[in-house]
DRENPA-3360 file (N, C-alpha, C; in nm, 2 decimals, always signed):
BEGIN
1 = XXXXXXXX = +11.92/+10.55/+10.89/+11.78/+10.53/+10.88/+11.71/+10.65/+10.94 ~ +11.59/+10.67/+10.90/+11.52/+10.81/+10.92/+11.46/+10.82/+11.04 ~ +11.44/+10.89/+11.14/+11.35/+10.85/+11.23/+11.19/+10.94/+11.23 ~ +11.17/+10.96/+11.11/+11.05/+11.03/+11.07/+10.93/+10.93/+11.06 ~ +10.79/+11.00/+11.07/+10.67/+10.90/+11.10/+10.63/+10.88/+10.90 ~ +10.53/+10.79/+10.89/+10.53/+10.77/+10.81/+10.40/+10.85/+10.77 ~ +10.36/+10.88/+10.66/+10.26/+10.97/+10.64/+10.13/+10.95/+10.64 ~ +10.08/+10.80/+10.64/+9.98/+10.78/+10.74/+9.96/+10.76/+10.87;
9 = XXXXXXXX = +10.05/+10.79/+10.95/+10.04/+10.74/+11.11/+9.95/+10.90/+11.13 ~ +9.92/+10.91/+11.27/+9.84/+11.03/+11.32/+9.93/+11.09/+11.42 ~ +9.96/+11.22/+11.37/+10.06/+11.26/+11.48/+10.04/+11.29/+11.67 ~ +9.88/+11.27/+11.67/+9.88/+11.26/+11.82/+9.75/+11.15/+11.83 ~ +9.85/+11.03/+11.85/+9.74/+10.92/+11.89/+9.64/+10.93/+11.96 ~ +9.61/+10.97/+12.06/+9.53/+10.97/+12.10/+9.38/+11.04/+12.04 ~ +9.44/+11.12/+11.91/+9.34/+11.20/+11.86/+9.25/+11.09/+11.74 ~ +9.30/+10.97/+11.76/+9.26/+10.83/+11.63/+9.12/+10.82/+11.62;
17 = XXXXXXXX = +9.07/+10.83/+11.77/+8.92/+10.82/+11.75/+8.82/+10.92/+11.71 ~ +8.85/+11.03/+11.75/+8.79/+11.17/+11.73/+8.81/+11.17/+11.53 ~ +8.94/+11.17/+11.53/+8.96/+11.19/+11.37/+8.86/+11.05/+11.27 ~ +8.84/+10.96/+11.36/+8.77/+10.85/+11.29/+8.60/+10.92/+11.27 ~ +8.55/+10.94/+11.41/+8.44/+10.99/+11.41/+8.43/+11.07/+11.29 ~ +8.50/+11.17/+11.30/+8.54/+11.27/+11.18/+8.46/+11.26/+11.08 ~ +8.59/+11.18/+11.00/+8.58/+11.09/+10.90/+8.43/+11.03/+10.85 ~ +8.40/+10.94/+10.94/+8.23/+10.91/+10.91/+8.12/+11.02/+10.91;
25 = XXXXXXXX = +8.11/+11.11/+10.97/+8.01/+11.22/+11.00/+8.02/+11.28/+10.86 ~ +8.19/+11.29/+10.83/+8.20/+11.37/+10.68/+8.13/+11.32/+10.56 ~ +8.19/+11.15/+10.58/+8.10/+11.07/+10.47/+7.95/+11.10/+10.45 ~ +7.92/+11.03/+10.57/+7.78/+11.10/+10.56/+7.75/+11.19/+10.51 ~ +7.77/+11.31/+10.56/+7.70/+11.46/+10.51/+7.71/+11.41/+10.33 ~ +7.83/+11.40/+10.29/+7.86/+11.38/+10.12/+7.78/+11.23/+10.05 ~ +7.72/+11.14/+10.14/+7.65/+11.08/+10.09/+7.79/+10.92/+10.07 ~ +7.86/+10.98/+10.11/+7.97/+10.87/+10.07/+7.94/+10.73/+10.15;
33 = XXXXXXXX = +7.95/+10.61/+10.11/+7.89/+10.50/+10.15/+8.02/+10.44/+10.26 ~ +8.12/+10.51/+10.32/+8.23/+10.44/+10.42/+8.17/+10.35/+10.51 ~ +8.24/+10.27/+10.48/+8.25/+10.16/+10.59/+8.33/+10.15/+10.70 ~ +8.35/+10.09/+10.79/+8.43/+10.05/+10.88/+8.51/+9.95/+10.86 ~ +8.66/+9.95/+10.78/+8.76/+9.81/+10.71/+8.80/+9.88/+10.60 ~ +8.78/+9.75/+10.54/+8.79/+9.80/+10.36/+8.71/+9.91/+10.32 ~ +8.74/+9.96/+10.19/+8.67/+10.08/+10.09/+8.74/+10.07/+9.99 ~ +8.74/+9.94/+9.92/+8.82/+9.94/+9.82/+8.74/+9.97/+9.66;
41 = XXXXXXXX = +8.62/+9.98/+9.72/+8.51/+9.96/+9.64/+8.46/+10.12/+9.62 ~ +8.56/+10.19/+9.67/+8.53/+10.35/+9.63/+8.58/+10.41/+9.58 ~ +8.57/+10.50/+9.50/+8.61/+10.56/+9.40/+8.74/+10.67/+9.49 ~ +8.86/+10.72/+9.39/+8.96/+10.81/+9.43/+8.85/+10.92/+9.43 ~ +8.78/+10.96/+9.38/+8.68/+11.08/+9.41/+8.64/+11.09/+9.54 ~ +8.55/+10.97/+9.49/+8.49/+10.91/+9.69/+8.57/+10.99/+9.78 ~ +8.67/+10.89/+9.81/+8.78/+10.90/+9.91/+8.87/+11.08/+9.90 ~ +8.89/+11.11/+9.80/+8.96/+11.23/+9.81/+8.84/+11.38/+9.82;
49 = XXXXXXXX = +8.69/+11.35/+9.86/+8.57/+11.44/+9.89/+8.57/+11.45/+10.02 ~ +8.58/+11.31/+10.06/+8.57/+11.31/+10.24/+8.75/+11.39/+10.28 ~ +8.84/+11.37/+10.26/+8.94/+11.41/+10.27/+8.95/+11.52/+10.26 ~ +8.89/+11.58/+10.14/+8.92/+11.75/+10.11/+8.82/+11.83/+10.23 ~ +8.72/+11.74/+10.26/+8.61/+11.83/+10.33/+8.65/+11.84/+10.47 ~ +8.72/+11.73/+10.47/+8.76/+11.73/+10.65/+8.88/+11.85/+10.67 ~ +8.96/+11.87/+10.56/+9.02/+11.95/+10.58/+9.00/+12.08/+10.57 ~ +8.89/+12.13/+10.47/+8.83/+12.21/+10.45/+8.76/+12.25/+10.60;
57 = XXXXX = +8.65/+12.19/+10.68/+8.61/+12.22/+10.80/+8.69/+12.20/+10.91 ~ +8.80/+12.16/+10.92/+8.93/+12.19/+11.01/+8.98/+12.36/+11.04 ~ +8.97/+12.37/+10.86/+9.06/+12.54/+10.89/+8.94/+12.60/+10.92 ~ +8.83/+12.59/+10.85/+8.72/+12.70/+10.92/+8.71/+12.70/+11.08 ~ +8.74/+12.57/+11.13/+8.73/+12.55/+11.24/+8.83/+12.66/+11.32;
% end
């Protein structure tokens, strides 16, 4: 058995909350409606805008 993390875990816990804040500030800016729970009710667009952007302003960072 593997002892590799799974590809949603966050590789430094402690960073959960900062990356959450993240996350929402991103939405925001894009207009995206995130909640806090479910988002089942969002489109793979939705969800892969906030994703690409956060990574996007990571590397600039």
């Amino acid at each position: 058995m593997s002892n590799t993390k799974s590809s949603n875990q966050t590789a430094v816990p402690e960073a959960k909350g900062a990356l959450d804040r993240f996350k929402f500030e991103v939405a925001n800016e894009l207009g995206v409606p995130l909640t806090d729970g479910y988002n089942g009710n969002l489109t793979s667009k939705q969800n892969g805008s906030v994703g690409g952007y956060m990574v996007k302003k990571m590397i600039e960072a």
